[in-house]
Structures are given as structure tokens and as C-alpha cells.
N, CA and C atoms as an extended XYZ file, in Angstrom:
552
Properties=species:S:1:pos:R:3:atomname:S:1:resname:S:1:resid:I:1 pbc="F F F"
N        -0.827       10.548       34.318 N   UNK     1
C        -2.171       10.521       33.786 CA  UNK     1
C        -2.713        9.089       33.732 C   UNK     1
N        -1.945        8.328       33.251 N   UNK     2
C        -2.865        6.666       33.490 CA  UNK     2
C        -2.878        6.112       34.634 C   UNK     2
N        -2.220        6.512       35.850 N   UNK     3
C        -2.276        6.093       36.810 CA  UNK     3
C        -4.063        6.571       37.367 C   UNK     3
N        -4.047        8.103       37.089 N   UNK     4
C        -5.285        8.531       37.498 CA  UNK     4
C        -6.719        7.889       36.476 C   UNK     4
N        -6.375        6.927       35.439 N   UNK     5
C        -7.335        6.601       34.984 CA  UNK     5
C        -8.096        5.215       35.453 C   UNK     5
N        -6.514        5.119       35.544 N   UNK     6
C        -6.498        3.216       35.909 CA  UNK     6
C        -7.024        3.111       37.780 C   UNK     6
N        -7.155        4.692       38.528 N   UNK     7
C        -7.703        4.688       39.592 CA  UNK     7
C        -9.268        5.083       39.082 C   UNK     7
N        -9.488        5.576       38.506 N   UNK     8
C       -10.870        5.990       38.051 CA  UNK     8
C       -11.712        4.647       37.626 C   UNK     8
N       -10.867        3.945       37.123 N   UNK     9
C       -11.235        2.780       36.973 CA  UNK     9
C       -11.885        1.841       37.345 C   UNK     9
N       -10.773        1.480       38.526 N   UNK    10
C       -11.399        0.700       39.540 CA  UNK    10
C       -12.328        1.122       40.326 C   UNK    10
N       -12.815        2.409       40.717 N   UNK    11
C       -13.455        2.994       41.445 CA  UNK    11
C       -14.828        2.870       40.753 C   UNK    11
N       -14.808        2.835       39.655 N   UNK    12
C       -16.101        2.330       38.405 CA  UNK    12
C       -16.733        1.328       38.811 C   UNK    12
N       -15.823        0.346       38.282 N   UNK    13
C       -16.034       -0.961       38.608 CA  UNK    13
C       -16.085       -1.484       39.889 C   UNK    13
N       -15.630       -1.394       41.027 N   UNK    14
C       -16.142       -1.455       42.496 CA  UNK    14
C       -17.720       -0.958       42.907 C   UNK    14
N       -17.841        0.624       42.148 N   UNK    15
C       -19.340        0.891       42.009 CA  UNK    15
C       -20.238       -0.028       41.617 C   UNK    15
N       -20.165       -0.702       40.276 N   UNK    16
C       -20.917       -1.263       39.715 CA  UNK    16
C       -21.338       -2.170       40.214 C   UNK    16
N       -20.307       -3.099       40.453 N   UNK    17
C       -20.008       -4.302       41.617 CA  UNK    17
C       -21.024       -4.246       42.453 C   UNK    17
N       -20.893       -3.342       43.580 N   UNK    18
C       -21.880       -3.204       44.494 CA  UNK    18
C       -23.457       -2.562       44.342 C   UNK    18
N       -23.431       -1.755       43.203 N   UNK    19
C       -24.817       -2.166       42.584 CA  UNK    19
C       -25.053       -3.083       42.380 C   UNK    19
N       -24.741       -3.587       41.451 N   UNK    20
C       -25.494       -4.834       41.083 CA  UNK    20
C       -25.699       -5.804       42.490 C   UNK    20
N       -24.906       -5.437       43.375 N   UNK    21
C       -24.963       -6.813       44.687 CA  UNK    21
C       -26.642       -6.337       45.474 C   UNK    21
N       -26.517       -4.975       45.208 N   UNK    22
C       -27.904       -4.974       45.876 CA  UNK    22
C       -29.136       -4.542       45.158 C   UNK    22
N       -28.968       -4.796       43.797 N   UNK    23
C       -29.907       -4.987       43.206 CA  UNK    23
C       -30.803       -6.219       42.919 C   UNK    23
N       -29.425       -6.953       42.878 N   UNK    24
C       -29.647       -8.798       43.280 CA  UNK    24
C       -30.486       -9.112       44.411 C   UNK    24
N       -29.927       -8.830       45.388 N   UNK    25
C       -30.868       -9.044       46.809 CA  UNK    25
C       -32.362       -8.411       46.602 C   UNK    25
N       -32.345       -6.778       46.067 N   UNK    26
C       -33.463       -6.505       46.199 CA  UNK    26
C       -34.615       -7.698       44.837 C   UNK    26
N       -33.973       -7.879       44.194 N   UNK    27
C       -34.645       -8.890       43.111 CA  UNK    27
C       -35.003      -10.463       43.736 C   UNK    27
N       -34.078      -10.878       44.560 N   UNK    28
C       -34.086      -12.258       45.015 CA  UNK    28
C       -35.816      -12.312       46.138 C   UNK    28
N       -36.694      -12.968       45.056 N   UNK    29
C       -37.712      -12.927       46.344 CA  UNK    29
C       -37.283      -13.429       47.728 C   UNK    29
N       -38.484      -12.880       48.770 N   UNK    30
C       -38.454      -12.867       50.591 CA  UNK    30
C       -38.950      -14.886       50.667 C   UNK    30
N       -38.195      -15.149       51.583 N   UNK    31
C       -38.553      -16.375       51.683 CA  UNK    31
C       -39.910      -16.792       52.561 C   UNK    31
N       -41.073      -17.306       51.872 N   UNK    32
C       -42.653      -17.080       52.514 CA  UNK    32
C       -42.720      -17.505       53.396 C   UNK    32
N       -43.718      -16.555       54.662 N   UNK    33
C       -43.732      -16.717       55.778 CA  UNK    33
C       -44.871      -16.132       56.333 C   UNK    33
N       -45.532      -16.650       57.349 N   UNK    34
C       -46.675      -16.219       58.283 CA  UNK    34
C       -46.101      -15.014       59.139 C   UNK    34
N       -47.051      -13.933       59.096 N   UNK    35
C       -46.842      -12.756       60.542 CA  UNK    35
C       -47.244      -14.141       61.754 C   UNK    35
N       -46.147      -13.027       62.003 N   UNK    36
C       -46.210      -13.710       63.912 CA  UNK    36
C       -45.575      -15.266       63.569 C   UNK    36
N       -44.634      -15.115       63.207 N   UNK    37
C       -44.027      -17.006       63.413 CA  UNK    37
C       -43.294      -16.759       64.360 C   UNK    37
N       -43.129      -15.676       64.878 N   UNK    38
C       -42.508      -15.104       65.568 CA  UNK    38
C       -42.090      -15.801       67.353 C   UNK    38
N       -44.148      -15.901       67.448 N   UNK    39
C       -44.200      -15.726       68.974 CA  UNK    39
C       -44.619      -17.637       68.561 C   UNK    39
N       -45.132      -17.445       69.739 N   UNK    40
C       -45.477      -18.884       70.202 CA  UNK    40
C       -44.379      -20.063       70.630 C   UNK    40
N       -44.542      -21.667       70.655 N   UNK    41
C       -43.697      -22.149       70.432 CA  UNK    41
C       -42.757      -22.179       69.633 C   UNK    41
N       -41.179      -22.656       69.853 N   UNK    42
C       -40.616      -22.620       68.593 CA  UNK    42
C       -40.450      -24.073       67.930 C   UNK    42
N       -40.240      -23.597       67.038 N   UNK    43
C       -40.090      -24.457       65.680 CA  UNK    43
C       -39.256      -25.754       65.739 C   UNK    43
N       -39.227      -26.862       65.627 N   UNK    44
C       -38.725      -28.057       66.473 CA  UNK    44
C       -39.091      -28.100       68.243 C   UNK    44
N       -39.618      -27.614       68.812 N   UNK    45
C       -40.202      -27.883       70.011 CA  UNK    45
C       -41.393      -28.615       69.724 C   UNK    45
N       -41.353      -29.419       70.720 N   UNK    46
C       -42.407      -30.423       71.540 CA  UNK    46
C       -43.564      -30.158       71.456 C   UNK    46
N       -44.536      -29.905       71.458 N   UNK    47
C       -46.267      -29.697       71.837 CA  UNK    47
C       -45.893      -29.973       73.467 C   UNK    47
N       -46.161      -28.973       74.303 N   UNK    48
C       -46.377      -29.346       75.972 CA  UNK    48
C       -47.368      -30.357       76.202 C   UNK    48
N       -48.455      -30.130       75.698 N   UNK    49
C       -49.376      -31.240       75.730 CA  UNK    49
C       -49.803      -31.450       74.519 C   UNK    49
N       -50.257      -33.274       74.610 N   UNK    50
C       -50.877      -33.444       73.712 CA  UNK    50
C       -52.082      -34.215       73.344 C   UNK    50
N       -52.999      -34.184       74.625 N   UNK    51
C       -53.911      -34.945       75.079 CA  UNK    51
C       -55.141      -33.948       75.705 C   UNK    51
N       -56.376      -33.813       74.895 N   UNK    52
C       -57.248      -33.072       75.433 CA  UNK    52
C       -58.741      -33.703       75.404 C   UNK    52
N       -59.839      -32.938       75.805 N   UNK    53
C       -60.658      -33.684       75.927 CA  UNK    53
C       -61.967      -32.642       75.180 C   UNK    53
N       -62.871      -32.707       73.678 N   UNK    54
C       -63.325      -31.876       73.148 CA  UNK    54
C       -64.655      -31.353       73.974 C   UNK    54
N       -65.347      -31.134       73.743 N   UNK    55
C       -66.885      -30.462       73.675 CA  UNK    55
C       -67.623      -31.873       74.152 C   UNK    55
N       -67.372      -32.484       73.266 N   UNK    56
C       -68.392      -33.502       73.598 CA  UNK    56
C       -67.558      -34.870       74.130 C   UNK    56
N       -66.804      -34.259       74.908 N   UNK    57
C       -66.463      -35.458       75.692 CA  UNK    57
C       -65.346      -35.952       75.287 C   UNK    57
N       -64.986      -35.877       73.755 N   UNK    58
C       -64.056      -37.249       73.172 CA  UNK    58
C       -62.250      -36.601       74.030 C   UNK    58
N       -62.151      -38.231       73.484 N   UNK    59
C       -60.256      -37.755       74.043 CA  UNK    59
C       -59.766      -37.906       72.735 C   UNK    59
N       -58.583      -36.483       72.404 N   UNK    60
C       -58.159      -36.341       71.133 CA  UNK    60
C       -56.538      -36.507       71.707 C   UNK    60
N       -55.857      -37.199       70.877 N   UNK    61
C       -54.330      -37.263       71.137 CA  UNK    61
C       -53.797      -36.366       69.964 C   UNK    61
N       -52.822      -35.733       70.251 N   UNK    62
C       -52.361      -34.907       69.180 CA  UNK    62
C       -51.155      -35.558       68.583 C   UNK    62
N       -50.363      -36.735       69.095 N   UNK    63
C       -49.491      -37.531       69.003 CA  UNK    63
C       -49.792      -38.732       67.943 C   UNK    63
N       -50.109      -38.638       67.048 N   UNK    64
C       -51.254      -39.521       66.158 CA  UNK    64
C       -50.036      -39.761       64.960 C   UNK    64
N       -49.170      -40.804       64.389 N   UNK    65
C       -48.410      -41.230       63.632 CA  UNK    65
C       -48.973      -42.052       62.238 C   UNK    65
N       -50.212      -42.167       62.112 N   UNK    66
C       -50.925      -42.473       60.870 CA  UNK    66
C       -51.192      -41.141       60.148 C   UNK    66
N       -50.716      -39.694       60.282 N   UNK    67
C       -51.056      -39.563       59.314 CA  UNK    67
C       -49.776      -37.884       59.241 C   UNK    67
N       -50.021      -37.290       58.364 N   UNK    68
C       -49.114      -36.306       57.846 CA  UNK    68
C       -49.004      -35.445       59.086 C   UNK    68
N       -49.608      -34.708       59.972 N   UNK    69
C       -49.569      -34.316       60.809 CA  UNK    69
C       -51.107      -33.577       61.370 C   UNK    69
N       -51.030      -32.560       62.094 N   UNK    70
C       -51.774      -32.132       62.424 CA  UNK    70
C       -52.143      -30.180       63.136 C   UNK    70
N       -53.091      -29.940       62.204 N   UNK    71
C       -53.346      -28.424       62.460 CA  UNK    71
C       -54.110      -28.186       63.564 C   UNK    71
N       -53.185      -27.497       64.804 N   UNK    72
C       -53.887      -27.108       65.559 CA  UNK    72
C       -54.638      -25.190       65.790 C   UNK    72
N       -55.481      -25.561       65.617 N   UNK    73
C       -56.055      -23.602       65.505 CA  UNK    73
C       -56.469      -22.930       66.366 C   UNK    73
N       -56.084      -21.902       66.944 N   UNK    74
C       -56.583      -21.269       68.322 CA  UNK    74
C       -57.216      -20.262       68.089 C   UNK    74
N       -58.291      -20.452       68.183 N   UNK    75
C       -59.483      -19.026       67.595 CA  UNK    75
C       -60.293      -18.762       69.102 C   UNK    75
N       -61.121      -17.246       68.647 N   UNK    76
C       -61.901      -16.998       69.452 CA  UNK    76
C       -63.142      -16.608       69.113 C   UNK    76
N       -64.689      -16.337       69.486 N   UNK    77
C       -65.489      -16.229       69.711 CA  UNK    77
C       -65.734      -14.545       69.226 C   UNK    77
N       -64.693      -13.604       69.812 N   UNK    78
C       -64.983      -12.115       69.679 CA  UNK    78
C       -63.692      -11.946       68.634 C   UNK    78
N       -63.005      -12.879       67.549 N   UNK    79
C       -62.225      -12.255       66.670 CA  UNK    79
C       -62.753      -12.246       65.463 C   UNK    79
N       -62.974      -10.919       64.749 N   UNK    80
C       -63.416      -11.111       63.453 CA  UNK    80
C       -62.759      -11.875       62.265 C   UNK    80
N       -61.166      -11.984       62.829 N   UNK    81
C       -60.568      -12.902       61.577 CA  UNK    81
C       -60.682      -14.246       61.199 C   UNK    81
N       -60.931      -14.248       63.403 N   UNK    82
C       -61.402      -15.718       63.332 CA  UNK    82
C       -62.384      -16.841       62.403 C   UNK    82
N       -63.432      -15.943       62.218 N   UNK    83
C       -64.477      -15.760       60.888 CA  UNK    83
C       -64.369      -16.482       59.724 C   UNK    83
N       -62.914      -15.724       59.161 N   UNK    84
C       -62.174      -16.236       57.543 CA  UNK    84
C       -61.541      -17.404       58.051 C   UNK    84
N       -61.138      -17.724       59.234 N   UNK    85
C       -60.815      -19.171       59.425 CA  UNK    85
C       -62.095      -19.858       59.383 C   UNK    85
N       -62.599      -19.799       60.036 N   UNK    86
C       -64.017      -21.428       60.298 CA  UNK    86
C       -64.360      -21.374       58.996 C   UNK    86
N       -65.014      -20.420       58.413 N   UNK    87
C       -65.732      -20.404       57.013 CA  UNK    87
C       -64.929      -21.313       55.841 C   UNK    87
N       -63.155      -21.203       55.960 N   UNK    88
C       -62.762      -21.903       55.139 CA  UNK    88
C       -62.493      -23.116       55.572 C   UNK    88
N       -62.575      -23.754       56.799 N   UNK    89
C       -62.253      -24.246       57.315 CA  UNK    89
C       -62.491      -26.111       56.940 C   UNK    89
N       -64.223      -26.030       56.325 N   UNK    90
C       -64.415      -27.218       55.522 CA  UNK    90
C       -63.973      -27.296       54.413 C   UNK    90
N       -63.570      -26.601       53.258 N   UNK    91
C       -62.629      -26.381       52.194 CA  UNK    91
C       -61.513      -27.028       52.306 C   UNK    91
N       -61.052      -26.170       53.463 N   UNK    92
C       -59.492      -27.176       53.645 CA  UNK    92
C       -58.973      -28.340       54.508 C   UNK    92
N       -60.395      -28.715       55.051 N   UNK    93
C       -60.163      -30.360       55.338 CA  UNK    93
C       -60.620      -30.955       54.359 C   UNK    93
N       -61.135      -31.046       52.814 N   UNK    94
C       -61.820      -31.387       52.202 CA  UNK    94
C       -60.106      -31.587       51.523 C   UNK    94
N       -59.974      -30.452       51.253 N   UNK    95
C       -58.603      -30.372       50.412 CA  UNK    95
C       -57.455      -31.232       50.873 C   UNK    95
N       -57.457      -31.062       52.246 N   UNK    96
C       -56.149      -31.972       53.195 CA  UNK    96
C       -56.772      -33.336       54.142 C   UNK    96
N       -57.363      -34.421       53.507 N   UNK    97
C       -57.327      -35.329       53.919 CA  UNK    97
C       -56.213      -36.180       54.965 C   UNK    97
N       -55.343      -36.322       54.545 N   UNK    98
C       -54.001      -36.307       55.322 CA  UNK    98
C       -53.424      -35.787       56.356 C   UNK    98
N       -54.243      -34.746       56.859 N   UNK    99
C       -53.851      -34.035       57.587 CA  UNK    99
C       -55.034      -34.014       58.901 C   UNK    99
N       -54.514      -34.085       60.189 N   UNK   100
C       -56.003      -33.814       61.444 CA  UNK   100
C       -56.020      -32.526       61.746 C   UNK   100
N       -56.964      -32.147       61.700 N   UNK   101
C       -57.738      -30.891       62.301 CA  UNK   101
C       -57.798      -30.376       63.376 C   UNK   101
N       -57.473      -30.060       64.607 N   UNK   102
C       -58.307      -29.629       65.679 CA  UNK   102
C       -58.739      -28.128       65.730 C   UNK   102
N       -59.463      -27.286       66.627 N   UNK   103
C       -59.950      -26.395       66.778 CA  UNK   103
C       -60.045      -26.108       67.652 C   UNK   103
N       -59.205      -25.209       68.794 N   UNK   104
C       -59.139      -24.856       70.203 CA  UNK   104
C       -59.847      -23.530       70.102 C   UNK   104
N       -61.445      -23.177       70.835 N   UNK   105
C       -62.034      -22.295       70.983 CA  UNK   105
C       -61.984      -21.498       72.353 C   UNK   105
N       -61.657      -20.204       72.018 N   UNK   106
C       -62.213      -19.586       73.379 CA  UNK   106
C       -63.376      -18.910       73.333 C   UNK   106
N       -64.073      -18.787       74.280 N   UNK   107
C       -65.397      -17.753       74.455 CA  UNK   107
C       -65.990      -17.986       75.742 C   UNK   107
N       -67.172      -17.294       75.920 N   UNK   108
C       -67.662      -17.203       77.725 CA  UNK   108
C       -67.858      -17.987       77.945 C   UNK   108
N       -68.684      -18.831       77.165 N   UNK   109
C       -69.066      -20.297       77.337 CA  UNK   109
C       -69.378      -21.473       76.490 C   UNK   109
N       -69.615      -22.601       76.734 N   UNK   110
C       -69.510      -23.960       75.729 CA  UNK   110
C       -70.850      -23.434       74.365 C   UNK   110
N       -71.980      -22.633       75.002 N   UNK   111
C       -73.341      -22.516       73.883 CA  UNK   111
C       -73.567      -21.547       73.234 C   UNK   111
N       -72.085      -19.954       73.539 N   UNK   112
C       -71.263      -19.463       72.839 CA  UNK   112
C       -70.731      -19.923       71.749 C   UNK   112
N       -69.900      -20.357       72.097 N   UNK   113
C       -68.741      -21.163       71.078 CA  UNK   113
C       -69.310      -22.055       70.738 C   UNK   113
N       -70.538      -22.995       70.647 N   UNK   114
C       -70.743      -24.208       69.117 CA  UNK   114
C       -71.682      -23.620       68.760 C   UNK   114
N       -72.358      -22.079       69.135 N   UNK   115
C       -73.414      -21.614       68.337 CA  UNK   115
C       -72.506      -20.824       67.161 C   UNK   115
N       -71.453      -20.705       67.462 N   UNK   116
C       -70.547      -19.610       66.371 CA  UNK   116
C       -69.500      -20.697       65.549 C   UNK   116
N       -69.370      -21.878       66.060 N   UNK   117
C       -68.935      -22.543       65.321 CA  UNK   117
C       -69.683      -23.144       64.477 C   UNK   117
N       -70.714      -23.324       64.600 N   UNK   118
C       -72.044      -23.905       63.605 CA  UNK   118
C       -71.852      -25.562       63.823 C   UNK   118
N       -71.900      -25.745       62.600 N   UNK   119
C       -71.320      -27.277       62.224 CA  UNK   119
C       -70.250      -27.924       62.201 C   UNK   119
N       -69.474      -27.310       62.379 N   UNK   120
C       -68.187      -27.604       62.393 CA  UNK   120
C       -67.102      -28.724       63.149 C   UNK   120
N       -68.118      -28.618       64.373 N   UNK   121
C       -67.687      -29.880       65.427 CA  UNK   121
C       -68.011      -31.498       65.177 C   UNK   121
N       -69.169      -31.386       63.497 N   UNK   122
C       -69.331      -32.339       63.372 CA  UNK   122
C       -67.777      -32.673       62.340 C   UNK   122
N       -67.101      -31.940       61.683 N   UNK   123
C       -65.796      -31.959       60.648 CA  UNK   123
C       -64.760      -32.580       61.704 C   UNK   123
N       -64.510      -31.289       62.557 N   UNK   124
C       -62.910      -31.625       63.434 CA  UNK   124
C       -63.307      -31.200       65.035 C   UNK   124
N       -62.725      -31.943       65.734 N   UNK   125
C       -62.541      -31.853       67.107 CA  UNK   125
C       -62.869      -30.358       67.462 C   UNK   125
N       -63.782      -29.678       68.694 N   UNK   126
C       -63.767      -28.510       69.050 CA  UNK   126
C       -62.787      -28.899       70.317 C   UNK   126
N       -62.154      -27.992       70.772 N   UNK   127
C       -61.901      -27.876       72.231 CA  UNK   127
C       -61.739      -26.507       72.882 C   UNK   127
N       -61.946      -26.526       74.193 N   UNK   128
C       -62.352      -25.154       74.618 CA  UNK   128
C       -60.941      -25.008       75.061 C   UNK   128
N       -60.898      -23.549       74.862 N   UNK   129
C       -59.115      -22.913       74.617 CA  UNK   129
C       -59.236      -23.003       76.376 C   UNK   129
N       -59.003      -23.320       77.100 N   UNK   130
C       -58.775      -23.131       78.932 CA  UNK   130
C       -57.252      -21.967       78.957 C   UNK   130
N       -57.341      -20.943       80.182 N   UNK   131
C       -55.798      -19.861       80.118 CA  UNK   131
C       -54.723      -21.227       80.128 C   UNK   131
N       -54.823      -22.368       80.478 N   UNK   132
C       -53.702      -23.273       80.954 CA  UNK   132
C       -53.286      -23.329       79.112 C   UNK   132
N       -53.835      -24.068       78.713 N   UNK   133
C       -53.045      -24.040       77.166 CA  UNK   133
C       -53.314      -22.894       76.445 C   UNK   133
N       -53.186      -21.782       76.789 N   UNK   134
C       -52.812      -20.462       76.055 CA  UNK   134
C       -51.625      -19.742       76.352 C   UNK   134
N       -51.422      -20.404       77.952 N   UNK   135
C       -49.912      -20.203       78.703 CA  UNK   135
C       -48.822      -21.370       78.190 C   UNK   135
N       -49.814      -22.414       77.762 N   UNK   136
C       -48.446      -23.433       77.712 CA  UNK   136
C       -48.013      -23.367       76.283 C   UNK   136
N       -48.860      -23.252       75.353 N   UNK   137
C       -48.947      -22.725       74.078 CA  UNK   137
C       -48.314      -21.947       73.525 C   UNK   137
N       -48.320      -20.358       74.441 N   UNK   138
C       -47.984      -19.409       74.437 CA  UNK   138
C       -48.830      -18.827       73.041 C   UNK   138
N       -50.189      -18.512       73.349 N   UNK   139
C       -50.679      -17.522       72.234 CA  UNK   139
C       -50.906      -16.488       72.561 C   UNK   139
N       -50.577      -15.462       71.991 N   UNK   140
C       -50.929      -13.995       72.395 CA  UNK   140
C       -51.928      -13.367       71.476 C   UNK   140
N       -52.352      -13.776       70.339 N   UNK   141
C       -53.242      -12.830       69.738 CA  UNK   141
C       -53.523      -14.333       68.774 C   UNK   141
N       -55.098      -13.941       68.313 N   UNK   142
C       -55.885      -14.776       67.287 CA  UNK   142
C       -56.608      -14.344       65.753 C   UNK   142
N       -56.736      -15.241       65.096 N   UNK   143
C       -56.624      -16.598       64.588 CA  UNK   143
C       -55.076      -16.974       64.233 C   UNK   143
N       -54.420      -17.996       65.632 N   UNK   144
C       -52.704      -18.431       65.184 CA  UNK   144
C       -53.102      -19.831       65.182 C   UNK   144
N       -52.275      -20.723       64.711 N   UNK   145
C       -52.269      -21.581       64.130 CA  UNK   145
C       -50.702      -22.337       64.245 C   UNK   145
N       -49.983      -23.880       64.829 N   UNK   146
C       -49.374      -24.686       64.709 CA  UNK   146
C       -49.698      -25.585       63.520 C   UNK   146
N       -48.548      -26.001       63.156 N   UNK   147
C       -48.861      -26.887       62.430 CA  UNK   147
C       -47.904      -28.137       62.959 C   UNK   147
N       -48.095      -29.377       63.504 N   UNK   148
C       -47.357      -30.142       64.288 CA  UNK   148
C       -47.405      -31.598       63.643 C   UNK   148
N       -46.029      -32.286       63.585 N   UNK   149
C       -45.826      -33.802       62.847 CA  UNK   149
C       -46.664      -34.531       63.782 C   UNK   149
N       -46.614      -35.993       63.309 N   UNK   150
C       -47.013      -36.725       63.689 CA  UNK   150
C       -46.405      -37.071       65.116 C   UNK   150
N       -45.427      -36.345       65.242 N   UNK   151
C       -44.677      -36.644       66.725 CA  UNK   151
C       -44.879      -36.028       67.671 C   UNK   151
N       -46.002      -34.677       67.162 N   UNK   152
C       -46.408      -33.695       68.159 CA  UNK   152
C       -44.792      -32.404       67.914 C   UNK   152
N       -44.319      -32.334       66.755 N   UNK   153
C       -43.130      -31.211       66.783 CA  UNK   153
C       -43.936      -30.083       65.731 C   UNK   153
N       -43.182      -28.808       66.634 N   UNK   154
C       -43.984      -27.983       65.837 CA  UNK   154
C       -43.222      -27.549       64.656 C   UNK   154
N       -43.841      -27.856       63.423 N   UNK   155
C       -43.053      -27.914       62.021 CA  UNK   155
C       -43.471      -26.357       61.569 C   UNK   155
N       -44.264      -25.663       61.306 N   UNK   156
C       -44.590      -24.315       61.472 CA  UNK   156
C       -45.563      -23.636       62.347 C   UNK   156
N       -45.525      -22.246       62.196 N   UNK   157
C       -46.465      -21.774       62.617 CA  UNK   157
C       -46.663      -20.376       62.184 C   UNK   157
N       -47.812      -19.424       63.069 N   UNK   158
C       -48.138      -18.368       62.763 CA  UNK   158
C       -49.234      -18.122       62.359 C   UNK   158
N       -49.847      -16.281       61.856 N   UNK   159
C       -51.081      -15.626       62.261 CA  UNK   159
C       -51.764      -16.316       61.067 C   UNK   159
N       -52.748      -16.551       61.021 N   UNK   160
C       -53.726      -17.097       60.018 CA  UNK   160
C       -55.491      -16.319       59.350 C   UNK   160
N       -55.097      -14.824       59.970 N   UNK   161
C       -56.559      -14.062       59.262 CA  UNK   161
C       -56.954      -14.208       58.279 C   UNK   161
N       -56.308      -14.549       57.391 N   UNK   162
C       -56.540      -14.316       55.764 CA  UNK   162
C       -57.490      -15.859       55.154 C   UNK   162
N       -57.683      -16.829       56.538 N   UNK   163
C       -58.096      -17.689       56.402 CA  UNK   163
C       -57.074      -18.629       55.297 C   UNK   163
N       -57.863      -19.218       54.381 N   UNK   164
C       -57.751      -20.332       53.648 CA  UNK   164
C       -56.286      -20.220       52.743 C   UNK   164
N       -55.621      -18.708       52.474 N   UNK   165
C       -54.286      -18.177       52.128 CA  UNK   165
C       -53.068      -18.328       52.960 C   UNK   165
N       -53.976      -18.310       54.340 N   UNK   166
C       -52.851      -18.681       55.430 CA  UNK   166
C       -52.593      -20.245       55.544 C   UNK   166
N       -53.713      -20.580       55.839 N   UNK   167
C       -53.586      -22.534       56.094 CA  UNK   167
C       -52.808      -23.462       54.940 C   UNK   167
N       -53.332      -22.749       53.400 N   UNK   168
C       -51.986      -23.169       52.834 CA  UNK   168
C       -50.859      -22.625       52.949 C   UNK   168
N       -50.360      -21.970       53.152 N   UNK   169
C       -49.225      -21.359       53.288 CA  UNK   169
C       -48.408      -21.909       55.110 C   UNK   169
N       -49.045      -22.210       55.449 N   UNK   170
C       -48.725      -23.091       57.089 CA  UNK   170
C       -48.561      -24.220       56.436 C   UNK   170
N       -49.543      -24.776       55.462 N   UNK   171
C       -49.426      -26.383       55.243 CA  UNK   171
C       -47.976      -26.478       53.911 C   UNK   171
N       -47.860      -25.606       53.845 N   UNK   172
C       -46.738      -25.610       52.224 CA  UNK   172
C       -45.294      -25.576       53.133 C   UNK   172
N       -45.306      -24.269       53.895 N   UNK   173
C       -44.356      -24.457       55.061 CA  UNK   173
C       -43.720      -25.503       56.070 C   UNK   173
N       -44.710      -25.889       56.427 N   UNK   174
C       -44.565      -27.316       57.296 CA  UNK   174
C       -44.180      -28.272       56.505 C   UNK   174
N       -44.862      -28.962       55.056 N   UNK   175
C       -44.612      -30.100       54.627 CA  UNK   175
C       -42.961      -29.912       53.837 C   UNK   175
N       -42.725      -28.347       53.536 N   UNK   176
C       -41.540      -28.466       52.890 CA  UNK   176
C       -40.734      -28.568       53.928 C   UNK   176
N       -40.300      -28.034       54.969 N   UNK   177
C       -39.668      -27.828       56.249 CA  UNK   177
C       -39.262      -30.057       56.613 C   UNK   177
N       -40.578      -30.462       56.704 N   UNK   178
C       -40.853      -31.936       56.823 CA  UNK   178
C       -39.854      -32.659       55.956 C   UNK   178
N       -39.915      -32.332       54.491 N   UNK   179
C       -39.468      -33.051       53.191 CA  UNK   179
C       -38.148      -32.674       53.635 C   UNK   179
N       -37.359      -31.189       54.348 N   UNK   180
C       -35.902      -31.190       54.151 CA  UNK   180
C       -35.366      -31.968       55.134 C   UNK   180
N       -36.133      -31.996       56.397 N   UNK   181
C       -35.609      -32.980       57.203 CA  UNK   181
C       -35.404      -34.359       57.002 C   UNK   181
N       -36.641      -35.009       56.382 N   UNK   182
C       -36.357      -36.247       55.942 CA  UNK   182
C       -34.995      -36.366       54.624 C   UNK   182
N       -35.047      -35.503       53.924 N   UNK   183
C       -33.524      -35.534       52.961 CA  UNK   183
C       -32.605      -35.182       53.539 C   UNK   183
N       -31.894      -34.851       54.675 N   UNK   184
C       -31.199      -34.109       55.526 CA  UNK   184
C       -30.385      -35.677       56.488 C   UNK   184
């Protein structure tokens, strides 16, 4: 008889055990993250390029070491999410000084795209999305978003609809990602 208790026993306590192990996990929050970090470049890769030429002519280097890094955004013309990006878009250069802006647009044409961008080209660089950097890029669906060091490495990324929820959450990502490397 105590043999069969002292097996009942353990069989208890092994239960419990493994409850609690996955009750833990289910309790331990998901570590935050953008849909779609998925696709695109990966994460410590290079920028393929980093030299373009905007709307109005200027030459933008994306390789720029004065400052925290730089958000590059690939929107389009016919995406409605695209929308909740531009709209917040002076907010959060207002908010992120430290940080450069660009804005890679696609649409049919140049009086398309700065009539839907509004004002905006006077804030941050426009540039017209060309298929060559959407292939080298690798974007498959929009409003996505890099977020790249000063060295041109891509420190995060991913989908950005939600606008101004996403860009912090790219910029919280990236700079912590940044901070472990430099302690590392």
C-alpha cells in the first residue's frame, strides 16, 4: 500500500510541475514585434544601396554617421494604410529629431505622388520607389518600413499600418537591438 501511494505521489507532483511550466510560458509576455519582420532584408544585413536621388533632384546618402540612424519607408500611392503613415509622419519627426527620415514612394507618376504626399517633401526626402529597389529591398507588400544605423545595417524592420504605433515600436526595436550590441 505505500508503495502505491508514494507512486500516486509522484505522479501528482510531476502533474503539477508541468502545469505550472506552461502556465508560466503562457503568462511570460510575447517579445514585441512588427507583422512581417519576416520578409524583407535581414536583420544585420547591409542596405544594397545607399545612395539615391529625391523628387527634386537632391542626393540623399543613407550612410550618414552623425546621427542615430535612419527610417527608411516604402509606401504607395493606392495603399490605404499608407495614409496612417504620412499623416503621422510629421509627429514623429518632430518627436525623433535624431533620427533621418526618408520616404520611398510608388505611384504612376512624380504629380501623383507629391499631390498625395502634400507637404511632406518639404519635412523628409521623397524618393520615387523604381521595381530596382523594391527587388533589391525586397518589399512585397506596403506601408513596410527599415529601420537602418548609421552604417546603413538593418537594425529592424517590418509592416507599419497602424502608422505612428508602428514607427515607435520599429524605433524602440531598433534602438534597443542598437544598445545590446553596443553592451555586447
Amino acid at each position: 500500500m505505500f508503495i502505491y501511494s508514494y507512486i500516486v505521489l509522484w505522479i501528482v507532483l510531476i502533474a503539477l510541475t508541468l502545469s505550472m511550466i506552461v502556465i508560466m510560458r503562457r503568462i511570460t509576455p510575447a517579445k514585441p514585434r512588427l507583422d512581417m519582420d519576416d520578409v524583407g532584408l535581414e536583420k544585420g544585413s547591409k542596405s544594397p544601396i545607399l545612395k539615391f536621388e529625391t523628387f527634386s533632384k537632391e542626393n540623399i546618402d543613407l550612410d550618414v554617421s552623425d546621427n542615430l540612424g535612419t527610417v527608411a519607408l516604402y509606401l504607395s500611392v493606392n495603399c490605404g494604410a499608407c495614409a496612417n503613415v504620412l499623416a503621422d509622419l510629421p509627429t514623429y519627426i518632430k518627436a525623433h529629431k535624431d533620427l533621418s527620415v526618408v520616404v520611398f514612394m510608388q505611384g504612376e507618376d512624380e504629380k501623383e505622388i507629391l499631390q498625395k504626399a502634400g507637404n511632406l517633401p518639404e519635412l523628409v526626402p521623397f524618393i520615387p520607389l523604381k521595381d530596382e529597389y523594391i527587388n533589391s529591398f525586397r518589399i512585397s507588400l506596403f506601408p513596410f518600413a527599415y529601420f537602418l544605423s548609421s552604417k546603413g545595417i538593418v537594425l529592424a524592420k517590418g509592416g507599419v499600418p497602424a502608422g505612428m504605433p508602428h514607427l515607435k515600436l520599429l524605433t524602440h526595436l531598433a534602438l534597443s537591438e542598437k544598445q545590446r550590441k553596443m553592451a555586447s
